[in-house]
C-alpha positions in Angstrom: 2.1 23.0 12.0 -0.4 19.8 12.9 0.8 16.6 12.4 -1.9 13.9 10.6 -1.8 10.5 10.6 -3.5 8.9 7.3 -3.1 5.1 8.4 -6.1 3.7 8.8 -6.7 1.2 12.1 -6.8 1.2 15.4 -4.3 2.9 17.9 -4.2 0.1 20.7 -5.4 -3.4 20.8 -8.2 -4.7 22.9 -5.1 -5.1 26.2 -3.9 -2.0 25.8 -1.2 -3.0 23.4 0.2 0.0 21.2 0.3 -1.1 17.6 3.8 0.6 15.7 1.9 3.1 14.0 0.6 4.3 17.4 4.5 3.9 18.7 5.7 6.2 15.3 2.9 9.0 16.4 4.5 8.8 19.8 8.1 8.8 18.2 7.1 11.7 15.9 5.1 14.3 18.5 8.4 13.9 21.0 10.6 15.1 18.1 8.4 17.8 16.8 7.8 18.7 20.0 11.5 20.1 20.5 12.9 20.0 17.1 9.6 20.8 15.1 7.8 19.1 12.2 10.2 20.3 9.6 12.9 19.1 11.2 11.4 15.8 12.1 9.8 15.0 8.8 13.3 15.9 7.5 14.9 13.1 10.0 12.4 10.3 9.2 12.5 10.9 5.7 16.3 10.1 6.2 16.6 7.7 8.7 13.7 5.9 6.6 15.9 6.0 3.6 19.3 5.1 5.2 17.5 1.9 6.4 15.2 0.5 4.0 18.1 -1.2 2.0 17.8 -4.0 4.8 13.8 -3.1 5.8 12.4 -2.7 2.6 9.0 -2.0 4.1 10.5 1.2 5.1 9.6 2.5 1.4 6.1 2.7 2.5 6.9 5.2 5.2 6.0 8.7 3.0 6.0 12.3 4.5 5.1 15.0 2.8 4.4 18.6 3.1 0.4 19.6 2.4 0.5 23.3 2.8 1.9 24.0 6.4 0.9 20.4 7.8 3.3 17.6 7.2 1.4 14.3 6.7 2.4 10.6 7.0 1.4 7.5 6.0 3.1 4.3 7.1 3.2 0.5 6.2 -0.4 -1.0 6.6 1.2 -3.8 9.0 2.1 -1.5 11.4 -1.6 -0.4 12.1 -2.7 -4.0 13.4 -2.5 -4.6 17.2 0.2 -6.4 18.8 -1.7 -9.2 20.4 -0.2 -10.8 23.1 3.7 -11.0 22.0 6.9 -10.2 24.1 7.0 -6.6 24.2 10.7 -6.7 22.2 8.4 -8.8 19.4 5.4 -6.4 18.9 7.1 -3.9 17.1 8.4 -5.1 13.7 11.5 -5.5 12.4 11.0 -2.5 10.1 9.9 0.0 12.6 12.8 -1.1 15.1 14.8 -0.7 12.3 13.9 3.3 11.4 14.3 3.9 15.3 17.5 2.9 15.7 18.3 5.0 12.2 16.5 8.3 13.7 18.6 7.4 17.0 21.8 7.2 15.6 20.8 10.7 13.3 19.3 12.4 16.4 22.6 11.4 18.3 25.0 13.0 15.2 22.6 15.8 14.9 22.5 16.9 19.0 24.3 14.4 20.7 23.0 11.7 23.5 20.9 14.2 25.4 17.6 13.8 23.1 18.0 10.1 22.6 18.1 10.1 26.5 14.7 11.9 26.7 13.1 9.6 23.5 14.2 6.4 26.1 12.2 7.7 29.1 9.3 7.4 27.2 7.2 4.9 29.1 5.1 3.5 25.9 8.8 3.2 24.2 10.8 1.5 26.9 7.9 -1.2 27.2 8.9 -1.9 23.6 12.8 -2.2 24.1 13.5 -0.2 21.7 17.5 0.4 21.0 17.7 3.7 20.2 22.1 3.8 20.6 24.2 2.1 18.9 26.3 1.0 22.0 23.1 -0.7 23.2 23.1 -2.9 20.6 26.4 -4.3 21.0 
């Protein structure tokens, strides 16, 4: 099953600076890649629920099922580059938000093991993204 983005913009800015929809395609193709599309749209779809009470721009994060592709679209914000903020600032509040949702659902679902690999990520550790709940504390 492919995967297909439908946010319009660009993937980096002009410094090399991944926007957050270019962080979420990073974030989804490392699930799907051991989990599966099913089970990641499954996982978003959740994790985006669970936390747009307090990130309401989360509602704007839709996945759906178009024959055997699952296909996204995400908040226009997050296809605008990050500029030249902090790396803990260039993600929004909203997409730090759903990662830390789909961390603590990956951790229920198959413990810390898969979190561990999601951290590793190079483009994802420049961000600082919390992924575990003890992290944060």
């Amino acid at each position: 099953m492919a995967v297909v983005d439908q946010t319009p913009g660009s993937r980096e800015g002009g410094d090399g600076d991944l926007d957050a929809a270019a962080l979420f395609a990073i974030v989804w193709d490392a699930i799907a890649e051991v989990l599966g599309t099913a089970a990641t749209a499954a996982i978003v779809r959740r994790a985006a629920g669970r936390a747009a009470p307090e990130s309401p721009e989360l509602v704007d994060v839709v996945i759906r099922r178009e024959r055997l592709e699952y296909r996204y679209s995400l908040p226009h914000a997050w296809s605008h580059p990050a500029g030249t903020a902090a790396p803990e600032e260039r993600a929004p509040i909203a997409f730090r938000a759903l990662v830390a949702e789909i961390g603590r659902l990956l951790v229920e679902l198959t413990g810390t093991v898969f979190v561990g690999r999601l951290e590793q990520i190079p483009q994802l550790r420049a961000q600082g993204l919390l992924w575990r709940e003890e992290e944060a504390n």
